[in-house]
N, CA, C and O atoms as a Tripos MOL2 file, in Angstrom:
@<TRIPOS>MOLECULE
protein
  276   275    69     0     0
PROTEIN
NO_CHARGES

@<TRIPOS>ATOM
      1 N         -21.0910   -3.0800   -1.8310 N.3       1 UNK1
      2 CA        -20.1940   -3.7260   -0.8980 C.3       1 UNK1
      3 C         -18.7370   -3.3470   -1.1790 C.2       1 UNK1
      4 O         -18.0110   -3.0900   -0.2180 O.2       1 UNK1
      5 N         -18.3420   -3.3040   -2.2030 N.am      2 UNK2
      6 CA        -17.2930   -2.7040   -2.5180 C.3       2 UNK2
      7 C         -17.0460   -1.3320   -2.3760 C.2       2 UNK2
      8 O         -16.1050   -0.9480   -1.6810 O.2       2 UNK2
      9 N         -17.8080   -0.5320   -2.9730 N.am      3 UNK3
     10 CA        -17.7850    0.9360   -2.2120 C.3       3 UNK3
     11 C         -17.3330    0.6630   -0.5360 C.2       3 UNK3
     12 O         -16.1400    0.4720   -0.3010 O.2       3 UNK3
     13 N         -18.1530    0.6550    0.3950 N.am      4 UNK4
     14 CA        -18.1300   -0.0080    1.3680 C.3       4 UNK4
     15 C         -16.5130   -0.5380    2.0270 C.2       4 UNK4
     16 O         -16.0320    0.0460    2.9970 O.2       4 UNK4
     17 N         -15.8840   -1.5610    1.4310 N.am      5 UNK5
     18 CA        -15.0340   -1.8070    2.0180 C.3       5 UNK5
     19 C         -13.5250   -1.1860    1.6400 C.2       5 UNK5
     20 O         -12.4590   -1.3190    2.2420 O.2       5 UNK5
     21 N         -13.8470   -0.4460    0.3930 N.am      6 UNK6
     22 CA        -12.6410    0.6830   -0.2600 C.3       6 UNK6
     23 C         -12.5000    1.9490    0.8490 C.2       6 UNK6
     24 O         -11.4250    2.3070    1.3290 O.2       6 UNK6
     25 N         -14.0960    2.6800    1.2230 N.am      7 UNK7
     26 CA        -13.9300    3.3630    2.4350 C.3       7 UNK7
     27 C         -13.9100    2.9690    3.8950 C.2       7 UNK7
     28 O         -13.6940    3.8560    4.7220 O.2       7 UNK7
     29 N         -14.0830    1.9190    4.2310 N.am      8 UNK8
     30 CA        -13.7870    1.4210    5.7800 C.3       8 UNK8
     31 C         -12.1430    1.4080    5.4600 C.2       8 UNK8
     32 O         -11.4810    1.9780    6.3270 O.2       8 UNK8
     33 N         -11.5100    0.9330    4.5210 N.am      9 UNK9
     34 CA        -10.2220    1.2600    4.5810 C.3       9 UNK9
     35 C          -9.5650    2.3030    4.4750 C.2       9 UNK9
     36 O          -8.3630    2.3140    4.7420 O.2       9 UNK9
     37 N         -10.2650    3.4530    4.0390 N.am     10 UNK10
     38 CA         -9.6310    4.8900    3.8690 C.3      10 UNK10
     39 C          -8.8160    4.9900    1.9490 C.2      10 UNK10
     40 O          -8.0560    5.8440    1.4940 O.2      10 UNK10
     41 N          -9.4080    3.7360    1.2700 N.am     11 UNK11
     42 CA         -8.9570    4.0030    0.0780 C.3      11 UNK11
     43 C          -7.3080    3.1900   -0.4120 C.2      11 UNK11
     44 O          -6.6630    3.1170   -1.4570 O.2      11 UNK11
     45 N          -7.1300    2.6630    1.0660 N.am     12 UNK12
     46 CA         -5.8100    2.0140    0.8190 C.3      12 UNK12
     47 C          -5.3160    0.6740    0.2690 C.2      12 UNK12
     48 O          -4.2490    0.3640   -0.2610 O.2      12 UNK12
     49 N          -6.8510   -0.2990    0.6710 N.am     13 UNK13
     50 CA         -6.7370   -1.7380   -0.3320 C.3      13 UNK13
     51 C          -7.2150   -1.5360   -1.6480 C.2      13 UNK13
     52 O          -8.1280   -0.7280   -1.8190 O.2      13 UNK13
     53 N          -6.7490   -2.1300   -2.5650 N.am     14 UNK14
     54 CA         -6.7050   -2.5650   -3.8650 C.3      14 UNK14
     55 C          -7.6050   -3.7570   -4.1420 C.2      14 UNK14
     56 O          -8.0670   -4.5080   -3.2830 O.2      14 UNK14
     57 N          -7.8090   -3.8370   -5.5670 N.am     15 UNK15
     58 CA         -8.4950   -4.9450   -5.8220 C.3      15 UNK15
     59 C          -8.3530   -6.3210   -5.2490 C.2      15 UNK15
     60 O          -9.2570   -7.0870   -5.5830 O.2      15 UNK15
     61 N          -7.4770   -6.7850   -4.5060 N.am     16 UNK16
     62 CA         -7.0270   -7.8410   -4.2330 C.3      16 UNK16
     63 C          -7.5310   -8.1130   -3.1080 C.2      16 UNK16
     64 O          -8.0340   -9.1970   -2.8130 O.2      16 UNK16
     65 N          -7.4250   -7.0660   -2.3300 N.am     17 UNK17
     66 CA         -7.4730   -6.9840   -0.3740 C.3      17 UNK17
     67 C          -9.1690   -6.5430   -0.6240 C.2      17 UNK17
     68 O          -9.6410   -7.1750    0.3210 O.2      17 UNK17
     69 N          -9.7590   -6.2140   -0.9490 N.am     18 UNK18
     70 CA        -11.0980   -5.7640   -1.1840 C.3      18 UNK18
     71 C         -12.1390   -7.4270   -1.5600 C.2      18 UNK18
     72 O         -13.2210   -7.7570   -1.0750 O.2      18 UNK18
     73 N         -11.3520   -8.0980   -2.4850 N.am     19 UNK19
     74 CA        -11.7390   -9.0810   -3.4600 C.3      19 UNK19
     75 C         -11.7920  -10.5000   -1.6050 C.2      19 UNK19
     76 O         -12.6670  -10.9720   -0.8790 O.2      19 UNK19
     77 N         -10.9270  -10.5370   -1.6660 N.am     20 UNK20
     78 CA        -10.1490  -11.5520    0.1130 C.3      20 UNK20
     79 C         -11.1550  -10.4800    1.1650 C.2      20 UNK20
     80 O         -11.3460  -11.0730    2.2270 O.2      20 UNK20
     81 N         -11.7190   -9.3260    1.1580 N.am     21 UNK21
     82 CA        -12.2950   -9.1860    2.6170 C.3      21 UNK21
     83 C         -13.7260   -9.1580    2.1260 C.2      21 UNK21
     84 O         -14.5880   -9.0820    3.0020 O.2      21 UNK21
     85 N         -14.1160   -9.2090    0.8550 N.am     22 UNK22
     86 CA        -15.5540   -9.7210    0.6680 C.3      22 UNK22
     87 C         -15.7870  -11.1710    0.6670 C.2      22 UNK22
     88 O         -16.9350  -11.5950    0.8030 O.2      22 UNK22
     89 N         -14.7260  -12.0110    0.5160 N.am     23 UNK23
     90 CA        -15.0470  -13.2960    0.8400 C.3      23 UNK23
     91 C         -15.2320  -13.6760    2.0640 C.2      23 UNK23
     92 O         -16.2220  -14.2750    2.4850 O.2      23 UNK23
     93 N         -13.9080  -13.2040    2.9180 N.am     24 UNK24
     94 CA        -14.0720  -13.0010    4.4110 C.3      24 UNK24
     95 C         -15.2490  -12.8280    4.9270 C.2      24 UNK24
     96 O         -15.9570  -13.7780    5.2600 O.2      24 UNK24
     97 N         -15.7260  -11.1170    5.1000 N.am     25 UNK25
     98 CA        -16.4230  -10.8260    5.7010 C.3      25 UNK25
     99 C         -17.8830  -10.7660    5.4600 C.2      25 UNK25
    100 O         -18.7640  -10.4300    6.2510 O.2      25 UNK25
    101 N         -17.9990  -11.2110    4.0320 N.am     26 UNK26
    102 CA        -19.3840  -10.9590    3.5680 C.3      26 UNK26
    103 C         -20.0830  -12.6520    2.8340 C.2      26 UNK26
    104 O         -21.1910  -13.0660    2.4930 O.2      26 UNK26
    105 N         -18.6010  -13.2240    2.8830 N.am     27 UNK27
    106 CA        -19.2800  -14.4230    2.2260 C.3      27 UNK27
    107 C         -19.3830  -14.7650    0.8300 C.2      27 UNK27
    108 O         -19.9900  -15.7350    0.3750 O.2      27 UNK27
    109 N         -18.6280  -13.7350    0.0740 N.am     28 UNK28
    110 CA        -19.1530  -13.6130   -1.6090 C.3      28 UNK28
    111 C         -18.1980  -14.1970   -2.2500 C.2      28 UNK28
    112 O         -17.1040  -13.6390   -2.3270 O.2      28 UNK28
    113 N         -18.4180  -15.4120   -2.8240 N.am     29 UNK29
    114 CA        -17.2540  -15.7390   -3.9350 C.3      29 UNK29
    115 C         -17.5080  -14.7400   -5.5450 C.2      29 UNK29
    116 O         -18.2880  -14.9050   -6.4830 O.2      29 UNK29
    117 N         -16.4550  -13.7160   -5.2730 N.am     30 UNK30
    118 CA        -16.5670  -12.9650   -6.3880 C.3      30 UNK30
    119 C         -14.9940  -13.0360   -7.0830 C.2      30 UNK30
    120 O         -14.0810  -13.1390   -6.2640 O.2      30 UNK30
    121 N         -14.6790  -12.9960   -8.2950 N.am     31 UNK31
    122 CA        -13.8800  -13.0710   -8.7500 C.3      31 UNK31
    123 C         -12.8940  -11.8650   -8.9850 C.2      31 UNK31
    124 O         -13.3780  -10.7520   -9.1910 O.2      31 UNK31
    125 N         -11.2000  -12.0840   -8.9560 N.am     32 UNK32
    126 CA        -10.9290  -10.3540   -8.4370 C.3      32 UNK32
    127 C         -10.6060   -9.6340   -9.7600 C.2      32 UNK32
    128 O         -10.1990   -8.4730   -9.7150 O.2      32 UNK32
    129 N         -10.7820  -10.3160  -11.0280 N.am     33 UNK33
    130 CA        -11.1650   -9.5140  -12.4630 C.3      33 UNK33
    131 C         -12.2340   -8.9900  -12.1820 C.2      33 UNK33
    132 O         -12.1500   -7.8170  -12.5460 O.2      33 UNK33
    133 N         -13.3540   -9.2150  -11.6690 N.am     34 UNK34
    134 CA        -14.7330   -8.6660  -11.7540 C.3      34 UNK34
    135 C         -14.5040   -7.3640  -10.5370 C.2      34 UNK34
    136 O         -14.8700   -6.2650  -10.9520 O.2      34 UNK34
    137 N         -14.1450   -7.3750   -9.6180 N.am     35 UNK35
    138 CA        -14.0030   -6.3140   -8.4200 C.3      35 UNK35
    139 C         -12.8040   -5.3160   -9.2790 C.2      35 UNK35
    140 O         -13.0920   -4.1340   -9.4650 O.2      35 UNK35
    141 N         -11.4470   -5.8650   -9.7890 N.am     36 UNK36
    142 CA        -10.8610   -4.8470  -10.4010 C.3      36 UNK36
    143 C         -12.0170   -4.0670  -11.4810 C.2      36 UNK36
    144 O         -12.0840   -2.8380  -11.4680 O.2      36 UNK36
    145 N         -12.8820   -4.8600  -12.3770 N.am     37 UNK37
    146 CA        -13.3850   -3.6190  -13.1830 C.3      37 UNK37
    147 C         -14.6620   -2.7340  -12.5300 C.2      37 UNK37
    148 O         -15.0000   -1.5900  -12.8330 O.2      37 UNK37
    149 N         -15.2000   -3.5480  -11.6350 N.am     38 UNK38
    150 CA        -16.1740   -2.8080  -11.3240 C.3      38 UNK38
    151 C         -15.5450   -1.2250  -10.2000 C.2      38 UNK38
    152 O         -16.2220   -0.2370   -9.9170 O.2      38 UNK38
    153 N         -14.2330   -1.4810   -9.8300 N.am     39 UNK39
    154 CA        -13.8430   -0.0860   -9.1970 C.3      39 UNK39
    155 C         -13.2750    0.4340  -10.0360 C.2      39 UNK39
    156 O         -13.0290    1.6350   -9.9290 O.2      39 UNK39
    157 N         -12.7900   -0.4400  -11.3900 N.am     40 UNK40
    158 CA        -12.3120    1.2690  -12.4700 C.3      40 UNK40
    159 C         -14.0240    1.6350  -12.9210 C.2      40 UNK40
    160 O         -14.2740    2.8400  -12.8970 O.2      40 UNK40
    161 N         -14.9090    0.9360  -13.2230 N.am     41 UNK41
    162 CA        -16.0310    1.5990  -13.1970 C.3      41 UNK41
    163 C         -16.8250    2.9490  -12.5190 C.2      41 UNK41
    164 O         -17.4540    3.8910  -13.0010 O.2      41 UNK41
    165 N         -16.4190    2.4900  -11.0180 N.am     42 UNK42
    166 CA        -16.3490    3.5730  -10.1610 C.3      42 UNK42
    167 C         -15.6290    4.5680   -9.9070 C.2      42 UNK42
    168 O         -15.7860    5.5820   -9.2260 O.2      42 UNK42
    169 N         -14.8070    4.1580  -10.5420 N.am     43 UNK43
    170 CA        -13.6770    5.9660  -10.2950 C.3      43 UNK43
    171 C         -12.7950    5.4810   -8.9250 C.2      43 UNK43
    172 O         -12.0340    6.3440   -8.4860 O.2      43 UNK43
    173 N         -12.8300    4.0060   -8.1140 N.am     44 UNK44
    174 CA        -11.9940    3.6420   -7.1400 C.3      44 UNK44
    175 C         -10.6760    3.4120   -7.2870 C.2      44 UNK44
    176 O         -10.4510    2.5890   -8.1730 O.2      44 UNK44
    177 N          -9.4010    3.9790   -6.5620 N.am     45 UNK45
    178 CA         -7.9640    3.4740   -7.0650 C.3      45 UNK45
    179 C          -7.5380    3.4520   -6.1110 C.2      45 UNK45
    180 O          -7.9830    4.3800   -5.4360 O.2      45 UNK45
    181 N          -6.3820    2.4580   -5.2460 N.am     46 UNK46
    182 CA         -5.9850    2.9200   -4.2010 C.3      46 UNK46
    183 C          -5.3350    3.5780   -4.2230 C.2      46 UNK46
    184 O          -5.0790    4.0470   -5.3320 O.2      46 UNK46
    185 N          -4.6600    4.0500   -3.1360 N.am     47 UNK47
    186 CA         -3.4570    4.3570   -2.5360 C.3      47 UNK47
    187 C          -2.3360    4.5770   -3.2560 C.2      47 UNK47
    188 O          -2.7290    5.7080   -3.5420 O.2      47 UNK47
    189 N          -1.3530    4.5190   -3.7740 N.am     48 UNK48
    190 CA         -0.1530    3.7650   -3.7160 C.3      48 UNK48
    191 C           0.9540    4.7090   -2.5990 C.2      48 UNK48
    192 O           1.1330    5.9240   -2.5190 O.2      48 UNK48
    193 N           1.6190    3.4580   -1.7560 N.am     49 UNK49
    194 CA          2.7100    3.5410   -1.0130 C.3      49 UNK49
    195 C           3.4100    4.3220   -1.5860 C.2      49 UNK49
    196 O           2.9650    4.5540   -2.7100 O.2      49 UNK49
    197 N           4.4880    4.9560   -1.3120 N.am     50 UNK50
    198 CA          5.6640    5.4120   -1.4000 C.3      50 UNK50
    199 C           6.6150    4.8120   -0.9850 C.2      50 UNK50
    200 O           6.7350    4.9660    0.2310 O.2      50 UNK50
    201 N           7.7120    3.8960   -1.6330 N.am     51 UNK51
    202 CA          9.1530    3.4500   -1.0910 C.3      51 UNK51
    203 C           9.7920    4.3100   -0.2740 C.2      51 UNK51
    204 O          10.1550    5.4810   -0.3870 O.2      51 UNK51
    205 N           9.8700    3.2970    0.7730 N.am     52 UNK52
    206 CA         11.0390    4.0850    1.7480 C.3      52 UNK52
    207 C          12.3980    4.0180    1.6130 C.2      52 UNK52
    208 O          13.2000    3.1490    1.9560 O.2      52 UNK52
    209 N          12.5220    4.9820    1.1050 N.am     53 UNK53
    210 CA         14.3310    5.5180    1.1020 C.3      53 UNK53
    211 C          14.6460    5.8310    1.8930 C.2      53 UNK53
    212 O          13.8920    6.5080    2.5910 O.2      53 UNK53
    213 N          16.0720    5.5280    2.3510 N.am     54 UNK54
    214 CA         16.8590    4.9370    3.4510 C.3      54 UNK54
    215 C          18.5800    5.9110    2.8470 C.2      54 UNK54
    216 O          19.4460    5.7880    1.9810 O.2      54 UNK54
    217 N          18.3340    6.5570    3.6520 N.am     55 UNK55
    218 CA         19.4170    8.0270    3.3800 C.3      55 UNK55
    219 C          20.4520    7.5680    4.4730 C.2      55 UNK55
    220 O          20.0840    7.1500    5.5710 O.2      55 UNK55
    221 N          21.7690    7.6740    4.1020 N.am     56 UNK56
    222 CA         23.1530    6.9120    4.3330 C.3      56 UNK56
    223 C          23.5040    8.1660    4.8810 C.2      56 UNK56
    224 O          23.3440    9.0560    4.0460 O.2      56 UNK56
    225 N          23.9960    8.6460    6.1590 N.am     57 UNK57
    226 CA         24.6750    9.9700    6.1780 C.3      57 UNK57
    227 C          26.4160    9.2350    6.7570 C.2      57 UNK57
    228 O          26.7360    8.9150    7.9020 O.2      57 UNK57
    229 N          27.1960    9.1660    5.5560 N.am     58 UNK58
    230 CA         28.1280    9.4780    6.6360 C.3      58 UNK58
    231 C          29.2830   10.0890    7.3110 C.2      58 UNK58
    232 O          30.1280   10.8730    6.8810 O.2      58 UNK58
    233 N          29.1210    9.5390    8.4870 N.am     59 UNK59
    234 CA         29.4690   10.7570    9.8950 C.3      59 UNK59
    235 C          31.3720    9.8970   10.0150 C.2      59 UNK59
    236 O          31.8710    8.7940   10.2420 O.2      59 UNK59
    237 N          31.7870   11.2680    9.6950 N.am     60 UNK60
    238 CA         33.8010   11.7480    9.6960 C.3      60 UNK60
    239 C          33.4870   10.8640   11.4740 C.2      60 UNK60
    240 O          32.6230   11.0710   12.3250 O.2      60 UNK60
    241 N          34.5280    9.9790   11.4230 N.am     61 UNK61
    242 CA         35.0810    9.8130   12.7630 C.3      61 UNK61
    243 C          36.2030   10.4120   13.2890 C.2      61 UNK61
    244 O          37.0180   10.7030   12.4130 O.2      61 UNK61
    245 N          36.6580   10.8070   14.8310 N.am     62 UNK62
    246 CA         37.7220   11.1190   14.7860 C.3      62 UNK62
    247 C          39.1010   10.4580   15.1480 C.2      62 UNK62
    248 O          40.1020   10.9520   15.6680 O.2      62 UNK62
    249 N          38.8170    9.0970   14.6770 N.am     63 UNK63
    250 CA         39.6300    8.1920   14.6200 C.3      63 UNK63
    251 C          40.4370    7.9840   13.3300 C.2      63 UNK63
    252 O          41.5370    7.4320   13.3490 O.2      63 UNK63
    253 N          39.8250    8.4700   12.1450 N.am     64 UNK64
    254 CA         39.8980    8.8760   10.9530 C.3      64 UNK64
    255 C          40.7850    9.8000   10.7320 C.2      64 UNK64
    256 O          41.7110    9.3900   10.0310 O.2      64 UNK64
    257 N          40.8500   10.6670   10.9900 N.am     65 UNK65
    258 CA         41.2550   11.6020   10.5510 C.3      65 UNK65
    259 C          42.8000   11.9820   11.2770 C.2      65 UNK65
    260 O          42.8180   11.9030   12.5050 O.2      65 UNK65
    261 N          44.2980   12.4550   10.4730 N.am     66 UNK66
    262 CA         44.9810   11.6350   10.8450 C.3      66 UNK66
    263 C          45.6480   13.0750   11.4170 C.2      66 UNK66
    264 O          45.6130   14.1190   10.7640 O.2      66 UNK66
    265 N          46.4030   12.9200   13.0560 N.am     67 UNK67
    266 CA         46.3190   14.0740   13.9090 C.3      67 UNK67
    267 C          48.1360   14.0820   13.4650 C.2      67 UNK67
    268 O          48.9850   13.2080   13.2880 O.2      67 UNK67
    269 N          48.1090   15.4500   13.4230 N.am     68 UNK68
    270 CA         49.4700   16.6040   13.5020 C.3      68 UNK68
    271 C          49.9840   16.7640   14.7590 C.2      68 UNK68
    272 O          49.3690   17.2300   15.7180 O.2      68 UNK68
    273 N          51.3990   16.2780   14.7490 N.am     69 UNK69
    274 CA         52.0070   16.8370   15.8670 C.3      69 UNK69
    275 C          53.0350   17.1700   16.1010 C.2      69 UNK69
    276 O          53.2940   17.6410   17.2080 O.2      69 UNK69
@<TRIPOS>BOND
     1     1     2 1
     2     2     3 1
     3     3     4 2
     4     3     5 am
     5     5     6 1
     6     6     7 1
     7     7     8 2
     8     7     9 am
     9     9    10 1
    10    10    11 1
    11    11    12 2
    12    11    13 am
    13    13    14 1
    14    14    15 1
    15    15    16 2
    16    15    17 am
    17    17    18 1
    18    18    19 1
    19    19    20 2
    20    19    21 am
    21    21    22 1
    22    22    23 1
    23    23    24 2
    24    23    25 am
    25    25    26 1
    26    26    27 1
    27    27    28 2
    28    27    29 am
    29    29    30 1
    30    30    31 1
    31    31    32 2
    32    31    33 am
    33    33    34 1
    34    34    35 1
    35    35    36 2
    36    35    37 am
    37    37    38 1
    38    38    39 1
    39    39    40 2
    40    39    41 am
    41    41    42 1
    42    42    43 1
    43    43    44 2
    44    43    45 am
    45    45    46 1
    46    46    47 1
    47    47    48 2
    48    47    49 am
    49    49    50 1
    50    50    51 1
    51    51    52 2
    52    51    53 am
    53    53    54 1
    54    54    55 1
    55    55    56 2
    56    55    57 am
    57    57    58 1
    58    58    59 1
    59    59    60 2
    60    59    61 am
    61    61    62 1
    62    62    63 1
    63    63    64 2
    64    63    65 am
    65    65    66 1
    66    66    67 1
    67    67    68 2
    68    67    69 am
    69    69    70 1
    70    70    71 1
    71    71    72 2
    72    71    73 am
    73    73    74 1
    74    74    75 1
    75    75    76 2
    76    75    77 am
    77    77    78 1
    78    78    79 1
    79    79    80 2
    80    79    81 am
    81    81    82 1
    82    82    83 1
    83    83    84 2
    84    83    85 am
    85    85    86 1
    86    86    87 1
    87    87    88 2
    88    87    89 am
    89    89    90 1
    90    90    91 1
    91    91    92 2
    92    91    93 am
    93    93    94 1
    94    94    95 1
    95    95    96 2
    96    95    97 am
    97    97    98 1
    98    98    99 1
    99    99   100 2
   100    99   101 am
   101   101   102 1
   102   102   103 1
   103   103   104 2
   104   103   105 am
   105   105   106 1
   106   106   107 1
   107   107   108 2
   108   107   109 am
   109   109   110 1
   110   110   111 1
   111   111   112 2
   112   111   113 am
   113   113   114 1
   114   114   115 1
   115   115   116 2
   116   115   117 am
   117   117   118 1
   118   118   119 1
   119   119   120 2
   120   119   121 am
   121   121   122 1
   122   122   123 1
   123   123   124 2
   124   123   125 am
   125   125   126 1
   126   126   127 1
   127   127   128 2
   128   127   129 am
   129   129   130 1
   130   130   131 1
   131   131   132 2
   132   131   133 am
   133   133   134 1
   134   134   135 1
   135   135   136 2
   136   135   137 am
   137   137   138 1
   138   138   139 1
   139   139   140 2
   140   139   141 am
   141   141   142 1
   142   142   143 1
   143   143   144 2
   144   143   145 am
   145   145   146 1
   146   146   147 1
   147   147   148 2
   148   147   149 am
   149   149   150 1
   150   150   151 1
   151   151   152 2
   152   151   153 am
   153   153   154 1
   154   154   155 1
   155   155   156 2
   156   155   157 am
   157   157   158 1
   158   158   159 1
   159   159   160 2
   160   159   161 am
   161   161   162 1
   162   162   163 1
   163   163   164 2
   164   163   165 am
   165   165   166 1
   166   166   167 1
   167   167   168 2
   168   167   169 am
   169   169   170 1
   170   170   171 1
   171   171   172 2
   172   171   173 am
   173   173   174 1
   174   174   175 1
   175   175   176 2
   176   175   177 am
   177   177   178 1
   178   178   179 1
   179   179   180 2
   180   179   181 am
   181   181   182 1
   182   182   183 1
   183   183   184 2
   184   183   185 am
   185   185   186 1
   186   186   187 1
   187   187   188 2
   188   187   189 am
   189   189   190 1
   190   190   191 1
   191   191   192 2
   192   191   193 am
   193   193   194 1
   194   194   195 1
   195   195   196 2
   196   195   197 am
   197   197   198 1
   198   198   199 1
   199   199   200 2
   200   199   201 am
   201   201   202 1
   202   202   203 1
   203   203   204 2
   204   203   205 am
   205   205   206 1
   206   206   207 1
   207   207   208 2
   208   207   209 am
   209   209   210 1
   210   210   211 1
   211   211   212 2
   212   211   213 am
   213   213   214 1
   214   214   215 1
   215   215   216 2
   216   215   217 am
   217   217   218 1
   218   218   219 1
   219   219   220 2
   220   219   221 am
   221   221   222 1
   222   222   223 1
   223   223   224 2
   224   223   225 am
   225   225   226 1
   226   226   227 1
   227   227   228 2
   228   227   229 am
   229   229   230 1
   230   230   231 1
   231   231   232 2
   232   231   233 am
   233   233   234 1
   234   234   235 1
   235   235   236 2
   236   235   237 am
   237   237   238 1
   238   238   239 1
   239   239   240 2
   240   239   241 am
   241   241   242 1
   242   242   243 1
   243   243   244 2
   244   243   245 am
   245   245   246 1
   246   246   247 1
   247   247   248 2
   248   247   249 am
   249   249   250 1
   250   250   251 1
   251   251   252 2
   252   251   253 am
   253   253   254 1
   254   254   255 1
   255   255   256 2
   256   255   257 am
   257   257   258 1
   258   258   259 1
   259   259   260 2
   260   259   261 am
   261   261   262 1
   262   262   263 1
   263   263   264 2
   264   263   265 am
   265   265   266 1
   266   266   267 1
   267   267   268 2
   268   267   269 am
   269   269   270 1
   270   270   271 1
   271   271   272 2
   272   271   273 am
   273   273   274 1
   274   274   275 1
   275   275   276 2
@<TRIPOS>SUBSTRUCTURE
     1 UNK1         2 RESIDUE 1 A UNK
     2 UNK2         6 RESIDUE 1 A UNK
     3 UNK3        10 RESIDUE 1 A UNK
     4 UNK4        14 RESIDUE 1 A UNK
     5 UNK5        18 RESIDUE 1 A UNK
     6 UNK6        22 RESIDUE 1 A UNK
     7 UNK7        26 RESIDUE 1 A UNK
     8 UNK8        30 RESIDUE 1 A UNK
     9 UNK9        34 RESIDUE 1 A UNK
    10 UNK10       38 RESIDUE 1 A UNK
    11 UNK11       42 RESIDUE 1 A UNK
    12 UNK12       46 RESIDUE 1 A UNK
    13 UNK13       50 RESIDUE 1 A UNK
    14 UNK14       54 RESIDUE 1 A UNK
    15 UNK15       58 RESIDUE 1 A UNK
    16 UNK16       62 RESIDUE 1 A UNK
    17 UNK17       66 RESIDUE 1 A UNK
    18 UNK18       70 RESIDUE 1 A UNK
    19 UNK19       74 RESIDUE 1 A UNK
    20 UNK20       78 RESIDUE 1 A UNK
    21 UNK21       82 RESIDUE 1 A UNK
    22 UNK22       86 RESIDUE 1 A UNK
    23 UNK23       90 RESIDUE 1 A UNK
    24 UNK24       94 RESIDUE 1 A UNK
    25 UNK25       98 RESIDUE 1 A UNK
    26 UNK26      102 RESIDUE 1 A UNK
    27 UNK27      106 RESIDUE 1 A UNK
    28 UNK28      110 RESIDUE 1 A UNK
    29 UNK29      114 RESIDUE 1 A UNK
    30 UNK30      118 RESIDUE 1 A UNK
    31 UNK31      122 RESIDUE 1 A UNK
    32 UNK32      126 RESIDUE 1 A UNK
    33 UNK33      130 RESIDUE 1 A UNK
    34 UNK34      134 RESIDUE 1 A UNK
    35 UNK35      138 RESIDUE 1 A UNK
    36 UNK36      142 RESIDUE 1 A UNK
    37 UNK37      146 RESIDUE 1 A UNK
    38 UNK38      150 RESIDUE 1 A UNK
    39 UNK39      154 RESIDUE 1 A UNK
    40 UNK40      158 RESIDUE 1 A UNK
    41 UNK41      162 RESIDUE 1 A UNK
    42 UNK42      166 RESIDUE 1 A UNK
    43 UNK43      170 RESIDUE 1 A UNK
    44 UNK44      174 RESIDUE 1 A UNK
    45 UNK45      178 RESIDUE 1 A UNK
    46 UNK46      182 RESIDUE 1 A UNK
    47 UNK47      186 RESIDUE 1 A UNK
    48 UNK48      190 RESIDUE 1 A UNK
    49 UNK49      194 RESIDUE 1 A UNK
    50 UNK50      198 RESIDUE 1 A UNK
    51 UNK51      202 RESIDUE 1 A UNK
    52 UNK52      206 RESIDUE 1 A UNK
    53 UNK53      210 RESIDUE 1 A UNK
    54 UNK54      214 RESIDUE 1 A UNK
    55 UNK55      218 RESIDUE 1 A UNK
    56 UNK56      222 RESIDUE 1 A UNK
    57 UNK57      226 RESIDUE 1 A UNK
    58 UNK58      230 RESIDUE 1 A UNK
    59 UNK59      234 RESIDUE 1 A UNK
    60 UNK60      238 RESIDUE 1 A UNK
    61 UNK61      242 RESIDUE 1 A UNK
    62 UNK62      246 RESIDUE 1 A UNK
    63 UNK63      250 RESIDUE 1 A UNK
    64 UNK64      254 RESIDUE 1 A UNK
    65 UNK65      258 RESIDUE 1 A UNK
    66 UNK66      262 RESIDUE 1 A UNK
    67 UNK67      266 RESIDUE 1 A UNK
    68 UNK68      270 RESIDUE 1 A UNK
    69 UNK69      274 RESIDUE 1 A UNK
């Protein structure tokens, strides 16, 4: 079942979200120490995200910049 719901997700929930959609969807009070070891057992890891960095460009106005005359 765990196999199972690691690939309906594509590998992206973690022990936690795996542990909450077998209770959900399957009914199983399983504990989420026991689901974390049984997927390092398996060779299962998720995902991990990448932080989104948020790149500042900034743009010379030409209000700024002070005119010759």
């Amino acid at each position: 079942m765990i196999q199972l719901a690691f690939q309906k997700h594509k590998g992206i929930y973690g022990y936690r979200r795996i542990q909450a959609e077998l209770r959900r969807i399957f009914d199983v009070q399983i504990n989420h120490k026991r689901v974390l070891r049984l997927m390092q057992e398996m060779g299962l890891q998720a995902k991990i995200r990448r932080k989104y960095r948020y790149l500042y460009h900034n743009k010379s106005s030409s209000y700024r910049v002070s005119k010759t005359f």
